[in-house]
N, CA, C and O atoms as a MOPAC input file, in Angstrom:
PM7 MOZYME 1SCF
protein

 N     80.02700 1    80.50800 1   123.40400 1
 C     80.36300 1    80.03200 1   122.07100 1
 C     79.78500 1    80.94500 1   120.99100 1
 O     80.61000 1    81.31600 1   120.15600 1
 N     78.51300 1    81.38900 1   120.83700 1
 C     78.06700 1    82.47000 1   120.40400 1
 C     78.98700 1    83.43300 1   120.18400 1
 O     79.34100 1    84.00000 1   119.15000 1
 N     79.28600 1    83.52300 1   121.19100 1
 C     79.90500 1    85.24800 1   121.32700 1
 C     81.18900 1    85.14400 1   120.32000 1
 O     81.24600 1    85.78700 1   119.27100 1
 N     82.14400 1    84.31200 1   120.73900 1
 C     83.07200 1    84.04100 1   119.94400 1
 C     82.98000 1    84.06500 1   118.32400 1
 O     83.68300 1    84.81600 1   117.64700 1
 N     82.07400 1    83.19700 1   117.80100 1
 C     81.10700 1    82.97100 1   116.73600 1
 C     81.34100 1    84.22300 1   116.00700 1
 O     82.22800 1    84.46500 1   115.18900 1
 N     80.17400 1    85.15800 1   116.53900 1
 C     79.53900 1    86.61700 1   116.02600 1
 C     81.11800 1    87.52800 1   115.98500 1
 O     81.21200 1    88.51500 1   115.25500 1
 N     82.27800 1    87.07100 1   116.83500 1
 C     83.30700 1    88.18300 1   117.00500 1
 C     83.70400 1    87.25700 1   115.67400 1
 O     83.65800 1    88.01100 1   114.70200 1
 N     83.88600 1    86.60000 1   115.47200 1
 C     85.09300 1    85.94000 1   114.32000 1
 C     83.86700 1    86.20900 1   113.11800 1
 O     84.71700 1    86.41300 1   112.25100 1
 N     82.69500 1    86.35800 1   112.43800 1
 C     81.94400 1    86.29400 1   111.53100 1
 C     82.34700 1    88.16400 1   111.69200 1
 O     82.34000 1    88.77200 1   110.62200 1
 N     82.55800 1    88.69700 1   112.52100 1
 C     82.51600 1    90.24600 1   112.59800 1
 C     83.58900 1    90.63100 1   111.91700 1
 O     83.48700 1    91.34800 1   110.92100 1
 N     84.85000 1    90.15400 1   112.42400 1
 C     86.37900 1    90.13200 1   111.59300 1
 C     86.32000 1    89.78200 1   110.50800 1
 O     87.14900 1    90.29500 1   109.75600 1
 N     85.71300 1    89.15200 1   110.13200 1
 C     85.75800 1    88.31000 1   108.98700 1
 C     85.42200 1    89.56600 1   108.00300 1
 O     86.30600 1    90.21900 1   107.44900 1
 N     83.93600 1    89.83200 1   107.85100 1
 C     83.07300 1    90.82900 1   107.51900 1
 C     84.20300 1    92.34300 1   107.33200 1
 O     84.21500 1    93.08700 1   106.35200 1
 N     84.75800 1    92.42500 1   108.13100 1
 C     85.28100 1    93.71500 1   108.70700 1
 C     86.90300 1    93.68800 1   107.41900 1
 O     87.43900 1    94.61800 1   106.81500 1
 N     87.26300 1    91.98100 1   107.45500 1
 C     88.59200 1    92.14000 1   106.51500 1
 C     88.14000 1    91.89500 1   105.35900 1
 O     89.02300 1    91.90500 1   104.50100 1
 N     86.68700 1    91.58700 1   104.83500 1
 C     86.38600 1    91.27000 1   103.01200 1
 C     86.29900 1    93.16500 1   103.28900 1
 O     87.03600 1    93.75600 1   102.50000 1
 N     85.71600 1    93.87000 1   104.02300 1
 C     85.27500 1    95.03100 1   103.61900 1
 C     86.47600 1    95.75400 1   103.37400 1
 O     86.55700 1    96.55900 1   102.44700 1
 N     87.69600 1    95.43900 1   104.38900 1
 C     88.78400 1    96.57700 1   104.18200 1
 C     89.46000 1    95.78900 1   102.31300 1
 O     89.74900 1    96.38500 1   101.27500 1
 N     89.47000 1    94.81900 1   102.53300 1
 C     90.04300 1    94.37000 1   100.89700 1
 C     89.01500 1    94.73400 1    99.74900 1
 O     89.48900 1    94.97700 1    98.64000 1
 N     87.81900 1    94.78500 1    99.90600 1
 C     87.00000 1    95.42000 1    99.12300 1
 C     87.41500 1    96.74500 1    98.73500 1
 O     87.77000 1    96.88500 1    97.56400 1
 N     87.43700 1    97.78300 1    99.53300 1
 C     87.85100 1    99.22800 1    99.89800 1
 C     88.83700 1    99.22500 1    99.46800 1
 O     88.97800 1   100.06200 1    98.57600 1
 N     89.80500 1    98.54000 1    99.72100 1
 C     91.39500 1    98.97500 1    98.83000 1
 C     91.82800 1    98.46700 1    97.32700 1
 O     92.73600 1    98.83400 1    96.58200 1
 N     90.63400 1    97.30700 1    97.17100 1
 C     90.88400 1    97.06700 1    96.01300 1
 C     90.11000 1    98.33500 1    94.91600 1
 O     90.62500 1    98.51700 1    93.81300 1
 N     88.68300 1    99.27500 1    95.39200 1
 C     87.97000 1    99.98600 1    94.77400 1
 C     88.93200 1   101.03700 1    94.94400 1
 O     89.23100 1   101.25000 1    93.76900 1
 N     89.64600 1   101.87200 1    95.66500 1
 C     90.26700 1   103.26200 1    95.82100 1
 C     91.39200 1   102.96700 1    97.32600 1
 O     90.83200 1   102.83800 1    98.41500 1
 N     92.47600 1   102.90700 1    97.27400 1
 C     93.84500 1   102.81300 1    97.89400 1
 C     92.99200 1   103.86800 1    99.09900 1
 O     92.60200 1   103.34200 1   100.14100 1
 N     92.74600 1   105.41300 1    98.84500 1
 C     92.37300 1   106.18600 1   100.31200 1
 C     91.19800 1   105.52700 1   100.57200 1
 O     91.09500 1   105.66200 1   101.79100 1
 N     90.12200 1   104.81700 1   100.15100 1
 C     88.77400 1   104.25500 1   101.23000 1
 C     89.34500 1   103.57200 1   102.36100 1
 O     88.70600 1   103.60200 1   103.41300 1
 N     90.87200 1   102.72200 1   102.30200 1
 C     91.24600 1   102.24400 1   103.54500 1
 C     91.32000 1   102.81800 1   104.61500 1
 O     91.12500 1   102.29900 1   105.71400 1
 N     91.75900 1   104.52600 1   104.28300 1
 C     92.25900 1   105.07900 1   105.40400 1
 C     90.91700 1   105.45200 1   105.83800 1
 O     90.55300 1   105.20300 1   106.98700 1
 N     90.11000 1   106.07100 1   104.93900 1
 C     89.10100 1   106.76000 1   105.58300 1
 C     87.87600 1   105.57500 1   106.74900 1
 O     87.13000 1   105.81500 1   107.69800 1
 N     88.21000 1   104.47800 1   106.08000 1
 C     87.89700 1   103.36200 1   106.86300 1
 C     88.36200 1   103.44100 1   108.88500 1
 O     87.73100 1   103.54200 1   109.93700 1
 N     89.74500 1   103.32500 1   108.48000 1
 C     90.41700 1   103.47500 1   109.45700 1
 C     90.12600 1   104.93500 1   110.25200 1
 O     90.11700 1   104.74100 1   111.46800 1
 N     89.88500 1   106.35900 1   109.88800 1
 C     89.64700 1   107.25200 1   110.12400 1
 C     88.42200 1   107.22300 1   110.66300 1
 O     88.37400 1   107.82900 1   111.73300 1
 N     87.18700 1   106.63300 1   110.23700 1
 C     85.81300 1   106.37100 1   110.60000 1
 C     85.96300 1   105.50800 1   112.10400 1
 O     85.44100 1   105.91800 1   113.14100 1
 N     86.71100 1   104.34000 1   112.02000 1
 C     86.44600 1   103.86300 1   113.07800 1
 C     87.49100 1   103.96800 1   114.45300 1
 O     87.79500 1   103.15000 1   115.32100 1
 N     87.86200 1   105.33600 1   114.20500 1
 C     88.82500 1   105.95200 1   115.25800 1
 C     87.89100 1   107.04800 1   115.41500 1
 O     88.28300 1   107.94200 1   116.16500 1
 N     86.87500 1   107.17900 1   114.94600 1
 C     85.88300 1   108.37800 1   115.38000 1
 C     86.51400 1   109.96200 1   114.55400 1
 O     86.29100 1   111.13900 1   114.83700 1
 N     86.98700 1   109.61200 1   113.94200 1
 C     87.62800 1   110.83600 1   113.51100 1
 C     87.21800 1   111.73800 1   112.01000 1
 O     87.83000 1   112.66300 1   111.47700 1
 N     85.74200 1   110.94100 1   111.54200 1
 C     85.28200 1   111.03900 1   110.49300 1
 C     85.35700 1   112.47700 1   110.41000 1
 O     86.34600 1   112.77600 1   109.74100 1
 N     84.58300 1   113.72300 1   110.90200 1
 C     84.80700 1   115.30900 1   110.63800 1
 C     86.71900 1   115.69300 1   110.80700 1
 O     87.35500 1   116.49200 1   110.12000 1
 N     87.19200 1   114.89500 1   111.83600 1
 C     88.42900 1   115.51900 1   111.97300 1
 C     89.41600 1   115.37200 1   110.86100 1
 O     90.25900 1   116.23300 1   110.61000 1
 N     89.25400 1   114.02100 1   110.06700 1
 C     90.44500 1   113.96400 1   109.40800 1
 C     90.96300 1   113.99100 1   107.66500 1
 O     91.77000 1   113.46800 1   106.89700 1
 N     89.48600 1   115.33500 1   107.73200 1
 C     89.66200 1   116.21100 1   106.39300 1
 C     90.92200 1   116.52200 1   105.84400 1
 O     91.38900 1   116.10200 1   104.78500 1
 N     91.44200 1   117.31200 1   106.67600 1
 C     92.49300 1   118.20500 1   106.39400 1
 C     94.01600 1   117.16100 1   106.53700 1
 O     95.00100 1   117.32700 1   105.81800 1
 N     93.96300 1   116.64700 1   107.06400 1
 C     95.18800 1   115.28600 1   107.55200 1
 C     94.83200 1   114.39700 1   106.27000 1
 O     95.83800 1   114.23700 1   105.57900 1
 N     93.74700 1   113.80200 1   105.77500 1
 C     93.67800 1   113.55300 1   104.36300 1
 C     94.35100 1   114.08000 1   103.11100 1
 O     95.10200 1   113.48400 1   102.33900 1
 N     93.93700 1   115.26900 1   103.08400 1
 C     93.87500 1   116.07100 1   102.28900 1
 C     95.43600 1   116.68300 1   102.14000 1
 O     95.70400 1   117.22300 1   101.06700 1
 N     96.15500 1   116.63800 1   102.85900 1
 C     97.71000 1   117.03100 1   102.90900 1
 C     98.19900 1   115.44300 1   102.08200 1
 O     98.43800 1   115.35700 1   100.87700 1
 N     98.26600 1   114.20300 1   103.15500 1
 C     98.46000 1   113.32100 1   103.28000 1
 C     97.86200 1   113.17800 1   101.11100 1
 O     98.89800 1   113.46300 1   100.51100 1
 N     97.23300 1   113.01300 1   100.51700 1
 C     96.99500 1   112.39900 1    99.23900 1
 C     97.54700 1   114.18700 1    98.15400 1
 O     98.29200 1   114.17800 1    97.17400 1
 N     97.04200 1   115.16100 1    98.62800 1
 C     97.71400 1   116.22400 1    97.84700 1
 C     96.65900 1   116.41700 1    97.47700 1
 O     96.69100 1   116.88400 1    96.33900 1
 N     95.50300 1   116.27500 1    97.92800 1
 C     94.04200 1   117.36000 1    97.28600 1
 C     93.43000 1   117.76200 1    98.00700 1
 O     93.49100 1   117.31300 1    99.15100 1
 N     92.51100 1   118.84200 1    97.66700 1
 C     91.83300 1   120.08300 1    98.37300 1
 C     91.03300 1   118.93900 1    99.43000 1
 O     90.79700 1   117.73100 1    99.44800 1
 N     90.73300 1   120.42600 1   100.47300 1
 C     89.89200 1   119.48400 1   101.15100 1
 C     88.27000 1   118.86700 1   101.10000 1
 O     87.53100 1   118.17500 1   101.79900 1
 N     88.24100 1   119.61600 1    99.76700 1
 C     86.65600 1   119.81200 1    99.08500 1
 C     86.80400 1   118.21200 1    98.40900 1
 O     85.88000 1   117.40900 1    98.28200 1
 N     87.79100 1   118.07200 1    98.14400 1
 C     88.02200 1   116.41400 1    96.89200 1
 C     87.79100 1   115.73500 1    98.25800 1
 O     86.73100 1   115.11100 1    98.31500 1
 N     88.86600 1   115.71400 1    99.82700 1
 C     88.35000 1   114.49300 1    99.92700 1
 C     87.01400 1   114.49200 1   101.10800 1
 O     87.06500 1   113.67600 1   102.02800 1
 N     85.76900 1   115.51800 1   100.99900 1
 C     84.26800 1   115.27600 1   101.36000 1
 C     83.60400 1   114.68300 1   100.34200 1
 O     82.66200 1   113.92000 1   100.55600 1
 N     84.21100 1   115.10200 1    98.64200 1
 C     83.73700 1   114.15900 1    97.91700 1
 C     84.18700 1   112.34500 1    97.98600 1
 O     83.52400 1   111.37000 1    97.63200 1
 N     85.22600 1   112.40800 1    98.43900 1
 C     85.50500 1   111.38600 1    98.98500 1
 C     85.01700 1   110.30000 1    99.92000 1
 O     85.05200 1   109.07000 1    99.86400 1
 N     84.58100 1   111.11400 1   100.73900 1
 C     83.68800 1   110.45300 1   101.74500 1
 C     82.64000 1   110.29900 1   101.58100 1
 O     82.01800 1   109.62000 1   102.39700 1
 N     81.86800 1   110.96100 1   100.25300 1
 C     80.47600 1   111.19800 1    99.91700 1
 C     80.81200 1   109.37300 1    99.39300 1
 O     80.33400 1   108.55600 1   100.18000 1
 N     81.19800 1   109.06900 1    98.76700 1
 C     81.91600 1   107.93100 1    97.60100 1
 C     81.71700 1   106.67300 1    98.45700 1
 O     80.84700 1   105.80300 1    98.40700 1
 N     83.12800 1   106.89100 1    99.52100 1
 C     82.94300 1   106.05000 1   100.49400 1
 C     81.78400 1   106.04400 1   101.38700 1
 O     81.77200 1   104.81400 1   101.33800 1
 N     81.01400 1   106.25000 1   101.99000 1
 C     79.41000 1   106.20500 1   102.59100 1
 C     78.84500 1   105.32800 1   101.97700 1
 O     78.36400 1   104.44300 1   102.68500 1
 N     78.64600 1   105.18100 1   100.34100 1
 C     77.97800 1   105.04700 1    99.37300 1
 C     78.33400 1   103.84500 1    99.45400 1
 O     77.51200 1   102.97900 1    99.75600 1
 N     80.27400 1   103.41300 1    99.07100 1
 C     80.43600 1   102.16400 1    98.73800 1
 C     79.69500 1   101.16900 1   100.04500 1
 O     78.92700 1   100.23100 1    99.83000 1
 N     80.15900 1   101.66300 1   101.46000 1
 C     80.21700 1   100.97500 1   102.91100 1
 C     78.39700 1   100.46000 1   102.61700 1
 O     77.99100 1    99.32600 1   102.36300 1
 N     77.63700 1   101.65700 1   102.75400 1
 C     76.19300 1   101.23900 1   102.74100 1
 C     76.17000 1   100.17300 1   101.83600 1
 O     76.15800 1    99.12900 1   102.48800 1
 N     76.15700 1    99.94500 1   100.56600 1
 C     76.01600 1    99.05000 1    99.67000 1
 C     76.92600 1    97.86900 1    99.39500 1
 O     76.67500 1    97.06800 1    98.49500 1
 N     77.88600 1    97.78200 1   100.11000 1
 C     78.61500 1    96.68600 1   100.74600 1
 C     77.40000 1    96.10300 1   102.01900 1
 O     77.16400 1    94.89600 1   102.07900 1
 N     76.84900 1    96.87300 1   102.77400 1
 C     76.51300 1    96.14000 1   103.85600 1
 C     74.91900 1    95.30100 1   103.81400 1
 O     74.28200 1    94.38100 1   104.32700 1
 N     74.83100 1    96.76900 1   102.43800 1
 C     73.57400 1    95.85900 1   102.04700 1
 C     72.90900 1    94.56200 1   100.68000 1
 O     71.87700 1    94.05100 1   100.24700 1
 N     74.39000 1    94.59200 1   100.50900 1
 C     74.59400 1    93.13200 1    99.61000 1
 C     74.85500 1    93.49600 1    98.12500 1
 O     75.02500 1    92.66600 1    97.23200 1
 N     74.86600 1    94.98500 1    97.95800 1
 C     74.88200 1    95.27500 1    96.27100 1
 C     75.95200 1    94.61100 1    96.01800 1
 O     76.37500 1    94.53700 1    94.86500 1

């Protein structure tokens, strides 16, 4: 029962964060999605085509998103 519990409080957690993220910046979703496909270094350049900016805009990007995720998780 636990287990169940912690998986549904996890989803839960997991869908305020993705609606958080898309309501602050439309790409934090993807990079969301990109993070938890493990693909955080890989999917610079697939970003970066995909929105139409350098690939320097979206590491600032990710600098952004890090920032928001940490301070989402830690209650700011």
């Amino acid at each position: 029962m636990e287990d169940m519990e912690a998986a549904v409080i996890s989803e839960m957690i997991m869908d305020e964060l993705k609606k958080q993220l898309f309501a602050w910046k439309p790409w934090a979703a993807d990079l969301l999605a990109q993070y938890l496909a493990g693909r955080k270094k890989s999917c610079t350049a697939e970003l970066a085509a995909k929105y139409g900016v350098s690939e320097q805009v979206i590491r600032k990007y990710k600098r952004q998103f890090e920032i928001f995720v940490k301070n989402f998780f830690a209650g700011n």
